[in-house]
C-alpha positions as CSV (number, residue, x, y, z in Angstrom):
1,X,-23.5,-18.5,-35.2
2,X,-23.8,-19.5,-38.8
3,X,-22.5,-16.5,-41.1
4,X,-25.0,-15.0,-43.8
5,X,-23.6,-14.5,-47.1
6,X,-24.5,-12.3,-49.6
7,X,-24.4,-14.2,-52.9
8,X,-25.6,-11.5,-55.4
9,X,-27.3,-7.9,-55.5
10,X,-28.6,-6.1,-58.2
11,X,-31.3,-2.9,-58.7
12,X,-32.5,-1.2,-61.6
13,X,-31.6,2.5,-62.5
14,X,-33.7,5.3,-61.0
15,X,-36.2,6.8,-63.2
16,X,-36.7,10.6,-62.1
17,X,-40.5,10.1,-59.7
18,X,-42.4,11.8,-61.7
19,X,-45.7,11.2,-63.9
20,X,-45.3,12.4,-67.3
21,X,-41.1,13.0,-66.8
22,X,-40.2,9.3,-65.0
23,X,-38.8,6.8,-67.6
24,X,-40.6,4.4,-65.2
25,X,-43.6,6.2,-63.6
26,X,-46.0,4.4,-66.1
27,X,-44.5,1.3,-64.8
28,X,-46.6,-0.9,-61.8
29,X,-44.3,-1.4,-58.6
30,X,-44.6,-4.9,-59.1
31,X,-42.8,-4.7,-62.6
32,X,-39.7,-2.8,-61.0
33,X,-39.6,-5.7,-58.2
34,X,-39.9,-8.4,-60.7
35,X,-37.2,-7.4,-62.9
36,X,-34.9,-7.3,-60.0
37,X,-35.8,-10.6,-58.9
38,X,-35.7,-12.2,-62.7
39,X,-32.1,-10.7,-62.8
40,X,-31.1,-12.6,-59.2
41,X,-32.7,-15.9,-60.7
42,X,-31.0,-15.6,-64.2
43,X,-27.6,-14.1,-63.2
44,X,-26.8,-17.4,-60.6
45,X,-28.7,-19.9,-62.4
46,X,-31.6,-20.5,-59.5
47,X,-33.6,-23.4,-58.6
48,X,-36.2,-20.2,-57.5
49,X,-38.6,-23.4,-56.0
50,X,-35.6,-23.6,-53.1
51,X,-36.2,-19.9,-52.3
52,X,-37.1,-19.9,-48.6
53,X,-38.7,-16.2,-49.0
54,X,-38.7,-12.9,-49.8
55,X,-38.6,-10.0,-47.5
56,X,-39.6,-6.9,-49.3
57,X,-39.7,-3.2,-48.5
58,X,-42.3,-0.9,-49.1
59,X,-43.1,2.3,-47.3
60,X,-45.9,4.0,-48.6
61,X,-48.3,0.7,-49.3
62,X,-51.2,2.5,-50.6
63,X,-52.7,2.0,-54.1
64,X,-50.3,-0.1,-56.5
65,X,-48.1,-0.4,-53.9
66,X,-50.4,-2.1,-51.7
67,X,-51.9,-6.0,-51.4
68,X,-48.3,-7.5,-50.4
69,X,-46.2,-6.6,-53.1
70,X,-43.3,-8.9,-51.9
71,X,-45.7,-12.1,-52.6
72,X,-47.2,-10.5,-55.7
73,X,-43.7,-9.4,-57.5
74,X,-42.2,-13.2,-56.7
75,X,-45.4,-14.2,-59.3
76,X,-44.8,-11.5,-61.6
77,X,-40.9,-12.8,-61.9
78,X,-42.5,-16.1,-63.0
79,X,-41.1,-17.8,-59.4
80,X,-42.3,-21.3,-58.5
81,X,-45.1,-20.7,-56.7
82,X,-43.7,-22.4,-53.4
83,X,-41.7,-19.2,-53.0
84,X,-43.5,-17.1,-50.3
85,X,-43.1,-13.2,-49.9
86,X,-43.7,-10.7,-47.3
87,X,-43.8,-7.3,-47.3
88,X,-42.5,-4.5,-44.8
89,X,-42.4,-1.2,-43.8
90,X,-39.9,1.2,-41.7
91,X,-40.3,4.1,-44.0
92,X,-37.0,5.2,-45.8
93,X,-35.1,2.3,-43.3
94,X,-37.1,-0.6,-45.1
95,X,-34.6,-1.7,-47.4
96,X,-31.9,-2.6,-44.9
97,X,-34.6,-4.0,-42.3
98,X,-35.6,-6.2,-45.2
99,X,-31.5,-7.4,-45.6
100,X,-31.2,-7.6,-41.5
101,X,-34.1,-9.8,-41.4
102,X,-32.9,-12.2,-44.3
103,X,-29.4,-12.4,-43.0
104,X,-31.3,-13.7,-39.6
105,X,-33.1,-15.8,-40.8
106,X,-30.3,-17.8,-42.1
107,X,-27.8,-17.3,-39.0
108,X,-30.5,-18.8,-37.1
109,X,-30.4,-21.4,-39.5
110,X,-34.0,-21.7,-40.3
111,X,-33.5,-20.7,-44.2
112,X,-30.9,-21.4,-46.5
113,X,-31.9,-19.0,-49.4
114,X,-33.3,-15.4,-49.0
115,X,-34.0,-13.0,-51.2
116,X,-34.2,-9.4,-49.6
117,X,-34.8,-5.8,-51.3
118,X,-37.2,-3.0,-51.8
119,X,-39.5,-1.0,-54.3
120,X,-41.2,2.5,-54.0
121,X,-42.5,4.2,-57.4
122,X,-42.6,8.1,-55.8
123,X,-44.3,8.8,-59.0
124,X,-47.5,6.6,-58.0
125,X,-50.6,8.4,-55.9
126,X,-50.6,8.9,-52.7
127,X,-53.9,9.1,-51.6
128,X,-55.1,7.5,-48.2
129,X,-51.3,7.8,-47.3
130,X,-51.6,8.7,-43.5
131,X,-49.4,12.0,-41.9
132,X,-46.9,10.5,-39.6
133,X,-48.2,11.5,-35.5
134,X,-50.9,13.9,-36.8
135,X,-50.5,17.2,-34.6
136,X,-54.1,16.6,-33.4
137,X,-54.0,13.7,-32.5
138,X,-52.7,12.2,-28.5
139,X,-49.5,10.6,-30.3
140,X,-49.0,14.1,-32.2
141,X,-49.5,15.6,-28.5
142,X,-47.0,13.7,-27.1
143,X,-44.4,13.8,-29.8
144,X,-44.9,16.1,-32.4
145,X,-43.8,14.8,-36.3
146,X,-43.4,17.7,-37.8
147,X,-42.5,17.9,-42.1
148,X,-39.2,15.7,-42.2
149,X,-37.8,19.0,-44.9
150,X,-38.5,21.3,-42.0
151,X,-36.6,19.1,-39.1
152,X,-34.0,18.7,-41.3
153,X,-33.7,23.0,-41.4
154,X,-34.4,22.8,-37.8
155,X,-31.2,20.3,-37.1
156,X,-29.6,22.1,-39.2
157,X,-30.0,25.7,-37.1
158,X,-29.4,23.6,-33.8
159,X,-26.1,22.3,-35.2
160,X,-25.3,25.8,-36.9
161,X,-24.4,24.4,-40.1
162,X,-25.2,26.1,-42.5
163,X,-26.3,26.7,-46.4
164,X,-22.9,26.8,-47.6
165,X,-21.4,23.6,-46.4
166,X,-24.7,21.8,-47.2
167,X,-24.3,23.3,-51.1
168,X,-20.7,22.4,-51.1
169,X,-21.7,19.3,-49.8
170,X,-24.6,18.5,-52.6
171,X,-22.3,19.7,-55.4
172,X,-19.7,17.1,-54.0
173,X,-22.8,14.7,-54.3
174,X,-23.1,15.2,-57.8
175,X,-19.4,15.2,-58.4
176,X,-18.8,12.1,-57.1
177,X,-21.8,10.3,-59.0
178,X,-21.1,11.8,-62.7
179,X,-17.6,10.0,-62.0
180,X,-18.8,6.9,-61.0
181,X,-21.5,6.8,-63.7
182,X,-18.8,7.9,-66.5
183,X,-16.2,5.3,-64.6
184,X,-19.0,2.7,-64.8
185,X,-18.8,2.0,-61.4
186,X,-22.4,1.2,-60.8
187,X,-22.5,-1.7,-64.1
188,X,-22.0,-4.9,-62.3
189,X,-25.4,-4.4,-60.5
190,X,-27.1,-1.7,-62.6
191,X,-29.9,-4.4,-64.8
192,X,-32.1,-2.5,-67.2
193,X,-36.1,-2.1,-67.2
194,X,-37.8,-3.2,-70.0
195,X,-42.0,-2.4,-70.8
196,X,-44.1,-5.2,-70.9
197,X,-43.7,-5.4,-74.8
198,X,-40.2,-5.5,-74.4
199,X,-39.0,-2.4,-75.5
200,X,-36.6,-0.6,-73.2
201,X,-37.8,1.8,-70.8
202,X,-34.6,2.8,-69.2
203,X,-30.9,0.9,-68.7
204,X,-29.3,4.6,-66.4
205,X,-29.9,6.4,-63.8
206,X,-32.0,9.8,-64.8
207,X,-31.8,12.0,-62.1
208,X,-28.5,13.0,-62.0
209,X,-27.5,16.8,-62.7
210,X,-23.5,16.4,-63.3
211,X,-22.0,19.8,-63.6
212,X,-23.6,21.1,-60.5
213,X,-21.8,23.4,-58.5
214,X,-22.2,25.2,-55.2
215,X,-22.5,28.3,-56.6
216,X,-25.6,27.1,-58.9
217,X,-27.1,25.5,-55.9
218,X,-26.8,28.8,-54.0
219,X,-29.3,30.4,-56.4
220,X,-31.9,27.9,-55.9
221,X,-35.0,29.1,-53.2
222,X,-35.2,27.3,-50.4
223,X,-38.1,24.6,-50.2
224,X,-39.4,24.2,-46.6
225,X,-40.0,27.6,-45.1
226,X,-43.5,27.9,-46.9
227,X,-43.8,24.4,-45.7
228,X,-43.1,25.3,-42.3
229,X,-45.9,28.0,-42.0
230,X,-49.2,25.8,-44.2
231,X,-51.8,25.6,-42.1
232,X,-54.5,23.0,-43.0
233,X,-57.6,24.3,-40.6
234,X,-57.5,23.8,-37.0
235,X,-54.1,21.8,-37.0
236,X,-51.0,23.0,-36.6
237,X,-47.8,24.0,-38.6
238,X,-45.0,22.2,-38.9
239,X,-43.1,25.4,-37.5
240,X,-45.6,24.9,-34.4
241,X,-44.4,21.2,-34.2
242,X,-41.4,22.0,-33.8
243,X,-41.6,24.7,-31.3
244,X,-43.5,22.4,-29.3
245,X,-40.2,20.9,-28.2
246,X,-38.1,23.4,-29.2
247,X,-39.7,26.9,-28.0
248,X,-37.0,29.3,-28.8
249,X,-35.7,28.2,-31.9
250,X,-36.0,30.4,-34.7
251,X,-35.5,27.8,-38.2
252,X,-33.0,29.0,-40.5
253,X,-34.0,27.5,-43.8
254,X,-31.1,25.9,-45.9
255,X,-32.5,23.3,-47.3
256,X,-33.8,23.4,-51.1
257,X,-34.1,20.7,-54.2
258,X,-30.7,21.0,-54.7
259,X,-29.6,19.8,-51.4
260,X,-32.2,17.3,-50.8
261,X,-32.7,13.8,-51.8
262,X,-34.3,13.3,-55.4
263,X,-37.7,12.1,-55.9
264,X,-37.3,8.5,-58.1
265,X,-38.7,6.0,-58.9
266,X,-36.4,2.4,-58.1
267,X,-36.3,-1.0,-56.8
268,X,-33.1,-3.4,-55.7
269,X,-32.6,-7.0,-54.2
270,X,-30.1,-8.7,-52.6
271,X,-29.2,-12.7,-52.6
272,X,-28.4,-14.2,-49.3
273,X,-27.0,-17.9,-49.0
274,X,-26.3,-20.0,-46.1
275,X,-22.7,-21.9,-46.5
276,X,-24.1,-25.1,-46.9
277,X,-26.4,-24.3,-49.8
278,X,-23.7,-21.8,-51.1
279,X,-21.4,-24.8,-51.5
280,X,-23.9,-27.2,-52.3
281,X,-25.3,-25.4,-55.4
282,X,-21.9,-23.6,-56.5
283,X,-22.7,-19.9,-55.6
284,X,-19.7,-18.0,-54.5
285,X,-20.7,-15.7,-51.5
286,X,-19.1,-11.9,-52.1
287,X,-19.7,-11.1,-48.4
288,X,-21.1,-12.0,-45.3
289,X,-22.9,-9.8,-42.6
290,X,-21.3,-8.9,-39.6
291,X,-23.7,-7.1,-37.5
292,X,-27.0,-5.1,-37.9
293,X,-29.0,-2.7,-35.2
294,X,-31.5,-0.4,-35.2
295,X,-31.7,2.7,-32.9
296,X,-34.6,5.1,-32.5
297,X,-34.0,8.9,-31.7
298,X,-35.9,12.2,-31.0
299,X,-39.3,11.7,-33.4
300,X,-39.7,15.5,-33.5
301,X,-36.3,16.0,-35.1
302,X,-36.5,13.0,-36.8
303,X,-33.7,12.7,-38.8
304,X,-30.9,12.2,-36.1
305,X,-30.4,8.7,-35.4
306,X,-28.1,7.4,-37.9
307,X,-25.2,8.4,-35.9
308,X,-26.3,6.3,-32.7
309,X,-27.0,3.7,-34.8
310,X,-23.8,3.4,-35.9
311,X,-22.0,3.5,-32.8
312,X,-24.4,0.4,-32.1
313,X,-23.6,-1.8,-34.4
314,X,-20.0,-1.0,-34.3
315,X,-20.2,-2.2,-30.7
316,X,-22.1,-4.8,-31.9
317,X,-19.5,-5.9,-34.2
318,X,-16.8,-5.2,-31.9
319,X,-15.9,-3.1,-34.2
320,X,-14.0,0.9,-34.3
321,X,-14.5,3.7,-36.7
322,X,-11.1,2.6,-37.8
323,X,-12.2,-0.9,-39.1
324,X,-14.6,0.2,-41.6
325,X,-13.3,0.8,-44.7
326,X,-16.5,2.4,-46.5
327,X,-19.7,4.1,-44.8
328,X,-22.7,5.1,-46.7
329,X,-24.9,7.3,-45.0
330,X,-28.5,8.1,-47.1
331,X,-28.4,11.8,-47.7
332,X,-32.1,12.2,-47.4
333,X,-31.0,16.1,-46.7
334,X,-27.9,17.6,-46.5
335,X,-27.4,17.9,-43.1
336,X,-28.3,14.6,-42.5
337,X,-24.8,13.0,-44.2
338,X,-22.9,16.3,-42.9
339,X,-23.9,15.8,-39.4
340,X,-23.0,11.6,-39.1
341,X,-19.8,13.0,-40.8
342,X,-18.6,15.3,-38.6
343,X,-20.7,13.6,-35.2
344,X,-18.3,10.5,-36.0
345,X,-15.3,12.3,-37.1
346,X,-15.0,10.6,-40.3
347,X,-13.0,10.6,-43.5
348,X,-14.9,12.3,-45.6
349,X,-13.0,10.6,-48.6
350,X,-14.7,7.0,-47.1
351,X,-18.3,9.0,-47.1
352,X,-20.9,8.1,-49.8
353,X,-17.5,7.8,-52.6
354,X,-19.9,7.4,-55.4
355,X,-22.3,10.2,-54.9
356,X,-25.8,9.7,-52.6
357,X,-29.6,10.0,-53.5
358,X,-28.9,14.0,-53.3
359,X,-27.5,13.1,-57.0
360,X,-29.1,9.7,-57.8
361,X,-32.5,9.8,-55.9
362,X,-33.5,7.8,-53.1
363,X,-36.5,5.6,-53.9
364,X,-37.5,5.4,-50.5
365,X,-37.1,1.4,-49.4
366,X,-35.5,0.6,-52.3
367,X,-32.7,3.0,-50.8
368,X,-31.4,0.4,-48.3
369,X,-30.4,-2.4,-50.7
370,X,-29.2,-0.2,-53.4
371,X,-26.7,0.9,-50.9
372,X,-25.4,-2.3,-50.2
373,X,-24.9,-3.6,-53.4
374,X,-23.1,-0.4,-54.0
375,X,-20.9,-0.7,-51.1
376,X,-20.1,-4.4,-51.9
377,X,-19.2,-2.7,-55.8
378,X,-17.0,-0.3,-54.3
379,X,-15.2,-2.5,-51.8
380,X,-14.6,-5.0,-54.2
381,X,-13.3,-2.2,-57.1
382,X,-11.0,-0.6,-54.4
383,X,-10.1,-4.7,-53.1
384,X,-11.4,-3.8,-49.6
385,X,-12.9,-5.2,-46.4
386,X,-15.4,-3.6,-44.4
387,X,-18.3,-1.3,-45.2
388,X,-21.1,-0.1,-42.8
389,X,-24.2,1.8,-44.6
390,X,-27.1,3.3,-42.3
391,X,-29.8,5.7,-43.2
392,X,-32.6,7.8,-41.3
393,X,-36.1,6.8,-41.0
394,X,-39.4,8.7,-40.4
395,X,-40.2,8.5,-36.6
396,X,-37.0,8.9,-35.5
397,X,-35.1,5.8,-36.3
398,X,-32.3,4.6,-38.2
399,X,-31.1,0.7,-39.3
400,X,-27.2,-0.3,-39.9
401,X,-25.7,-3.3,-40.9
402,X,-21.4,-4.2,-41.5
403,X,-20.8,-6.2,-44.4
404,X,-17.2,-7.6,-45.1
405,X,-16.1,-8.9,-47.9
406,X,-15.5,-12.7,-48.4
């Protein structure tokens, strides 16, 4: 089968998700996807009228964020009009679903040029934004979604791990980012966001907290047990959800701001080529997917899958836990990251090198393509091969995809 290459990738910083306090939240959706996709055009010279589509994230597609944003940001980046767009959703797992999909298109050899990425503003109202398997509802009968804050302290208490490693495991987090940010690790793909007038809005990321230690995180309350135990009239709590599948567990709550992912705002795309347009147009491909999977898991814990999906697309790939040289695994909580690590017996110095969204936010689907472009960075500042990224997903689920470098 024809190999997909990734030509380009590029995403703007993330602007901290809130109105008032974001550098961005003033900003439409479409603006953060556009800028991306000017930078993609302008950066290798495109003819964008040879664009076959864009495949575009988007979880919560209420309000600004609904009416197709894929189709509407390719106008707002002043593509030809030809260029078509569509727009997806697999909650926080859009962003590599949207890559996965591109890079098929073209093995398949129906498209030569793909653009692929994501955009969520958290800042923007939610209203009309639906609960995920509603506990009074038959699906919230038969598998209860409870708050995804609350599974994760519920996984956490299955697995017994506890505050302190999570805390240790956050402040690493933010270690690891304030290097690569002072390093300038993230430059090559980092492209600023102007306002409409042109003035700047933001050109880094604003969420970060360097100097964060575990013993300042260990003073912070925890968030979800009040969670756990809100009541909104007849329906139940997410504490009942739970112990719908889980009787006898008692939640120990660990998880708090500190060790959670950060609300942002963010968007990121990613080029793909075929070899024949690649060569035909002078674009010199970086990488080239290997293999991508999904895998669904337990909906009422929610947050477990990315270890499973892993395993499948490493047999996918053919592929051992030995081949990959980099893993990026979204820490949407805590004990997500630190159970993949220890479930896969991993390196923890190939784990998330550059810090995760518990430092630098995780704008939903934008989250996927960030972390590819930021794994192609770092394999090609460390002159390595292979680098597999995965992330959780509401309902249970979890993408992956192997890139190696060309």
């Amino acid at each position: 089968m024809p190999n997909a290459y990734i030509i380009d990738a590029c995403r703007t910083p993330r602007g901290i998700g809130k109105p008032g306090r974001g550098a961005l939240a003033h900003l439409h959706p479409q603006h953060l996807a556009s800028t991306v996709l000017r930078a993609l055009s302008e950066r290798n010279d495109l003819v964008t009228g040879d664009i076959d589509d864009v495949i575009w994230g988007t979880s919560s597609q209420v309000g600004e964020q609904s009416g197709n944003i894929g189709r509407m940001s390719v106008l707002d980046a002043g593509y030809d009009v030809r260029v078509s767009g569509v727009t997806l959703d697999r909650f926080c797992g859009s962003g590599i679903t949207a890559n996965a999909f591109a890079a098929a298109m073209i093995a398949a050899g129906h498209e030569h040029l793909v653009i692929a990425g994501g955009t969520e503003m958290m800042s923007s109202p939610k209203e009309g934004l639906l609960p995920l398997g509603a506990g009074n509802t038959h699906l919230g009968e038969l598998y209860p979604q409870p708050h995804q804050g609350v599974c994760a302290d519920a996984i956490a208490t299955l697995e017994g791990i506890d505050r302190e490693a999570l805390d240790e495991f956050a402040a690493e987090s933010q270690r690891r980012a304030a290097v690569a940010i002072e390093e300038g690790r993230f430059a090559g793909s980092l492209v600023p966001v102007h306002n409409r007038d042109g003035s700047l809005a933001l050109d880094r990321e604003q969420y970060p907290r360097p100097g964060t230690t575990a013993k300042s995180l260990a003073a912070l309350p925890v968030s979800f047990e009040a969670v756990a135990d809100y009541r909104d009239g007849a329906a139940p709590t997410h504490r009942e959800l739970i112990n719908r599948r889980y009787p006898d567990l008692a939640i120990e709550h660990v998880h708090h701001a500190g060790n959670s992912s950060g609300v942002v705002d963010g968007a990121a795309a990613v080029l793909y080529a075929s070899k024949g347009y690649a060569k035909a147009h002078g674009l010199t491909p970086r990488a080239r997917v290997v293999a991508t999977a999904n895998m669904g898991d337990d909906p009422t814990l929610m947050l477990n899958a990315p270890g499973p999906s892993a395993r499948k697309v490493l047999d996918r790939a053919g592929m051992t836990i030995d081949d990959i040289d980099l893993f990026e695994i979204n820490e949407a909580f805590a004990v997500v990251s630190e159970k993949f690590i220890r479930d896969l017996d991993l390196d923890r110095d190939k784990v998330n090198v550059n810090g995760g969204a518990i430092a630098l936010g995780h704008p939903i689907a934008a989250t996927g393509a960030i972390l590819i472009g930021t794994i192609l960075d770092e394999l090609e500042r460390r002159d390595q091969q292979v680098g597999l990224v995965t992330m959780c997903a509401a309902g249970g689920m979890a993408p992956a995809i192997i890139i190696e470098r060309i």
